[in-house]
MDTraj code that builds the backbone (N, CA, C; nanometers):
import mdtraj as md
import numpy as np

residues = "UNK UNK UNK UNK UNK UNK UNK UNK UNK UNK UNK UNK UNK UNK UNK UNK UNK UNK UNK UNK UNK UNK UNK UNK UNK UNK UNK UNK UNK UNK UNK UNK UNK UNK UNK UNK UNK UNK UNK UNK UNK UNK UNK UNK UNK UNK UNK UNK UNK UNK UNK UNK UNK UNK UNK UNK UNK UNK UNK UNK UNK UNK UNK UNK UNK UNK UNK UNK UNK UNK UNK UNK UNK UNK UNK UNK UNK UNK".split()
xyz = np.array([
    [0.0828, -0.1199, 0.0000],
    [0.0000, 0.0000, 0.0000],
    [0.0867, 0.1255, 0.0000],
    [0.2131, 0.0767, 0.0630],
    [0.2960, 0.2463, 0.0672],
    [0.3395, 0.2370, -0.0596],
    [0.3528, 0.1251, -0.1358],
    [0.4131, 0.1737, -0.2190],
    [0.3045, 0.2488, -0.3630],
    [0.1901, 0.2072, -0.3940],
    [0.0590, 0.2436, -0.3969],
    [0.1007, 0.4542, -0.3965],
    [0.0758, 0.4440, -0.2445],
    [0.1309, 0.5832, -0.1997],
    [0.2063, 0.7425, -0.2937],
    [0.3520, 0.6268, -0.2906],
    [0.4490, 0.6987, -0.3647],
    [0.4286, 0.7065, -0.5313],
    [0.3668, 0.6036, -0.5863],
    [0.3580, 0.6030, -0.6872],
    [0.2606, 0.7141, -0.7371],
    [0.1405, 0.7448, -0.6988],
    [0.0530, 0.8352, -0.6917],
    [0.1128, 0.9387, -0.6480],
    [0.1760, 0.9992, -0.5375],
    [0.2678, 1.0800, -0.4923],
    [0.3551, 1.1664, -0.6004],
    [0.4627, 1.0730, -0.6449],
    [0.5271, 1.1003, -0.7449],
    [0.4305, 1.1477, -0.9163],
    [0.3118, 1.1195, -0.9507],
    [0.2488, 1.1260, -1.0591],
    [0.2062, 1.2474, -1.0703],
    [0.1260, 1.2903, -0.9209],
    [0.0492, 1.4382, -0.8650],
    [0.1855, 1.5450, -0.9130],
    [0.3066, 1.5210, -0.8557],
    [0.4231, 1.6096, -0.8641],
    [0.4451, 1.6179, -1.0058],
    [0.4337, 1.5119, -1.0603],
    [0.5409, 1.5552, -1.2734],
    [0.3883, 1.6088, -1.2870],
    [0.2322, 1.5678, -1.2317],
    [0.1807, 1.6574, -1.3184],
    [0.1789, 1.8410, -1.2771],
    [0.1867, 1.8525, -1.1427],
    [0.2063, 2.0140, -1.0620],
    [0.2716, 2.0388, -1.1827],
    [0.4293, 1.9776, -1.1824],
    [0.5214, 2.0471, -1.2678],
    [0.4994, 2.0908, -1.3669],
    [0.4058, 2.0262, -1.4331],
    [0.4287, 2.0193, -1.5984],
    [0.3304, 2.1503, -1.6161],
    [0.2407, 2.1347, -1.5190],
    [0.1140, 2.2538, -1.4946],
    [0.1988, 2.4377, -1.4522],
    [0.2447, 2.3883, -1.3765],
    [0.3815, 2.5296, -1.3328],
    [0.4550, 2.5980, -1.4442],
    [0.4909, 2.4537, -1.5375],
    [0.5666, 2.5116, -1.6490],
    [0.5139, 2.5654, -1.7521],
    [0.4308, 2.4854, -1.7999],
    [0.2945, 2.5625, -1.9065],
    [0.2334, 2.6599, -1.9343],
    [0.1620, 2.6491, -1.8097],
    [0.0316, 2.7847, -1.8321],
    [0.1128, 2.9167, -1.7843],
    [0.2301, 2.9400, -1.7986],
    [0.2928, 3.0553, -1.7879],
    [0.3389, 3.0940, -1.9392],
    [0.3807, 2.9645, -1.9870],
    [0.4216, 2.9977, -2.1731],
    [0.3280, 3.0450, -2.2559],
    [0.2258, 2.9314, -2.2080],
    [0.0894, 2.9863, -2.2877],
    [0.0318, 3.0956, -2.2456],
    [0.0023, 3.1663, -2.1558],
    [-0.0371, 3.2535, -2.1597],
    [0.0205, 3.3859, -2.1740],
    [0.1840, 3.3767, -2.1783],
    [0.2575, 3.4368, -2.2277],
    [0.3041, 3.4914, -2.4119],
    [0.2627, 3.3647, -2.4230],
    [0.2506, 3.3136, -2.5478],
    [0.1629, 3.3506, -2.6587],
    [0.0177, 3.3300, -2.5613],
    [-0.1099, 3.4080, -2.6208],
    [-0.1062, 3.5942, -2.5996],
    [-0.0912, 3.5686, -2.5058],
    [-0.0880, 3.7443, -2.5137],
    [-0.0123, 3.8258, -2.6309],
    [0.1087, 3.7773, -2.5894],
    [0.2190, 3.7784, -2.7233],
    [0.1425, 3.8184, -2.8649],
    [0.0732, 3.7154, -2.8955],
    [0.0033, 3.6676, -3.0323],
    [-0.1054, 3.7646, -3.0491],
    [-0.1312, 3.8033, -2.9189],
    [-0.2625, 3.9194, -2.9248],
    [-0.2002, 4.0744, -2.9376],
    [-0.1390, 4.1023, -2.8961],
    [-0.0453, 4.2184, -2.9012],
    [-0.0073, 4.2393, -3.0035],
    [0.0623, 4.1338, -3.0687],
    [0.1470, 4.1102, -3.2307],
    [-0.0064, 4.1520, -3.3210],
    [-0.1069, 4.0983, -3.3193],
    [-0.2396, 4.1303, -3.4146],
    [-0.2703, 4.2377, -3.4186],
    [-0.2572, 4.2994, -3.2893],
    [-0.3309, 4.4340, -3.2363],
    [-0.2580, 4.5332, -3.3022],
    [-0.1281, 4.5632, -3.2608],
    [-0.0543, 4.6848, -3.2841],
    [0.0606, 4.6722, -3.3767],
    [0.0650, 4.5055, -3.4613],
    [0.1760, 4.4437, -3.5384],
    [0.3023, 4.5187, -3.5000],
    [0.3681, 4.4550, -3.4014],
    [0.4385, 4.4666, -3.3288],
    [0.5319, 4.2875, -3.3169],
    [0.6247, 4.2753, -3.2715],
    [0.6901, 4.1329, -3.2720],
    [0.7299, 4.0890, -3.0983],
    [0.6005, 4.0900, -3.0367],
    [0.5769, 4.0522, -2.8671],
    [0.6251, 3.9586, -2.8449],
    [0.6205, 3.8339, -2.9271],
    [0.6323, 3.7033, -2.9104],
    [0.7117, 3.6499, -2.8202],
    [0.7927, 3.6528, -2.9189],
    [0.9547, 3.5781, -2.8177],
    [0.9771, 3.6585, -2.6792],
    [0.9437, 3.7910, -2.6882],
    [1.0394, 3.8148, -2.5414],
    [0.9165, 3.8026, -2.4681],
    [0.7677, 3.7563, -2.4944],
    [0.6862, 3.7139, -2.4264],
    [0.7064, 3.5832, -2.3679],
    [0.7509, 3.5030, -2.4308],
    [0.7376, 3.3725, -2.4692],
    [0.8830, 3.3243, -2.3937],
    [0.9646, 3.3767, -2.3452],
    [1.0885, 3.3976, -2.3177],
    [1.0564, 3.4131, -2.1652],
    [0.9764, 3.5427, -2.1441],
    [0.9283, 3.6084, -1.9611],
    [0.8460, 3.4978, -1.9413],
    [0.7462, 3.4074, -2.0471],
    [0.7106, 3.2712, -1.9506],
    [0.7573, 3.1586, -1.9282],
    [0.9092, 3.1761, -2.0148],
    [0.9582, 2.9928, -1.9458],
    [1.0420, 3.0783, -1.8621],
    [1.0832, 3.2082, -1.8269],
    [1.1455, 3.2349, -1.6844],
    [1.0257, 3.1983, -1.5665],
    [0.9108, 3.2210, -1.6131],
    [0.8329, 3.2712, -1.5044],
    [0.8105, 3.0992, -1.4824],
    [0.7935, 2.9981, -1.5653],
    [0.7902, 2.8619, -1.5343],
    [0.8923, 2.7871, -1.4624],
    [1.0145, 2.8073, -1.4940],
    [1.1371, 2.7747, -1.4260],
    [1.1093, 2.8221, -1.2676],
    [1.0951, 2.9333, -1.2499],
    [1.1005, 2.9852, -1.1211],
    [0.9719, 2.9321, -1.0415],
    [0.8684, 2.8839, -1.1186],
    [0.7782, 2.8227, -1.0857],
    [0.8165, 2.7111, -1.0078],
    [0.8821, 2.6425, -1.1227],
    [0.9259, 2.4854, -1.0699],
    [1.0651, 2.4753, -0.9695],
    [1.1024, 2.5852, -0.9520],
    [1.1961, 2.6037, -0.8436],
    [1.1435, 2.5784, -0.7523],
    [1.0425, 2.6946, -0.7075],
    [0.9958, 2.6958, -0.6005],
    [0.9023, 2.5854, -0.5533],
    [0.8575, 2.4817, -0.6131],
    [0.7637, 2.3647, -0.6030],
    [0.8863, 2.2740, -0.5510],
    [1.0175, 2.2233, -0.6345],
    [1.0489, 2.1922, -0.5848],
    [1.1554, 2.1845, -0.4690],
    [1.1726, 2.2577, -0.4511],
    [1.2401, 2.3605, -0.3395],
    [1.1550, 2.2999, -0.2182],
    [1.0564, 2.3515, -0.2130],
    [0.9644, 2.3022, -0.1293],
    [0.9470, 2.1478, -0.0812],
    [0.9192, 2.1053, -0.1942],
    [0.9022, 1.9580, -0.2013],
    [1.0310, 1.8349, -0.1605],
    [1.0997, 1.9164, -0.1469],
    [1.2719, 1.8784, -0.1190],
    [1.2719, 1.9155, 0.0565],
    [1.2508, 2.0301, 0.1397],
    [1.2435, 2.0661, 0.2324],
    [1.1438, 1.9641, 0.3274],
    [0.9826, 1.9499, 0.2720],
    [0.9517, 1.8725, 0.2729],
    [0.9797, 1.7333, 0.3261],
    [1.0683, 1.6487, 0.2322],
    [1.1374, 1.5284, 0.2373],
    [1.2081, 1.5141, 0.3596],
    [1.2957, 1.6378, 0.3541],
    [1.4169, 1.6397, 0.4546],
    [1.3603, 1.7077, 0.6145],
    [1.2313, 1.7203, 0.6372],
    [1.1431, 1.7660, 0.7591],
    [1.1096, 1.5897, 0.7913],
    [1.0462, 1.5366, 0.6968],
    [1.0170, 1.4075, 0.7273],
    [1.1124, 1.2745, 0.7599],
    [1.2255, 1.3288, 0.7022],
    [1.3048, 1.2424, 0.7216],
    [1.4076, 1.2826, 0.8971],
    [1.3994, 1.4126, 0.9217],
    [1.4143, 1.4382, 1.0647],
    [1.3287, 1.4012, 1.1159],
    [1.1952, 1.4056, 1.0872],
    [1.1266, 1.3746, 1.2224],
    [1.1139, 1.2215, 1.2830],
    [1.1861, 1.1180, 1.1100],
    [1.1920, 0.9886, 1.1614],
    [1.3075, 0.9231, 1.2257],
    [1.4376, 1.0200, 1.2392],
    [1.5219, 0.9677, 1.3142],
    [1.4884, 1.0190, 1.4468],
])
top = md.Topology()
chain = top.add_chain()
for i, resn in enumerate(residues, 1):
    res = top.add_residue(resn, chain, resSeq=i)
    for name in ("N", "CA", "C"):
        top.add_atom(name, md.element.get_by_symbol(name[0]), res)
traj = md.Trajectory(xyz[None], top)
């Protein structure tokens, strides 16, 4: 059953991640694309650029956390 646990555990986390990393491109991405229509202008990339920073730092901080986490639990079992 624990192992049950982790497996589910671990699945919830690659999907957080993948969710952290994403919807910052895309909506970076889209805006970008809306801006570029609007005022034909070339938004894109340095849009598209500010959301895989803003995803990275995303997934820092998730797992940053998620690491701290580990190492709280693993003190409290020695």
């Amino acid at each position: 059953m624990r192992y049950k646990k982790s497996v589910y555990k671990s699945l919830a986390l690659i999907t957080q991640i993948s969710i952290h990393m994403l919807v910052p491109i895309c909506l970076c991405t889209f805006l970008g694309v809306v801006i570029d229509r609007k005022f034909h202008t070339y938004f894109v990339i340095p849009l598209f650029l500010l959301g895989a920073l803003a995803g990275f730092r995303n997934v820092y901080i998730t797992m940053k956390a998620v690491y701290e986490e580990e190492e709280k639990e693993k003190h409290e079992r020695r």
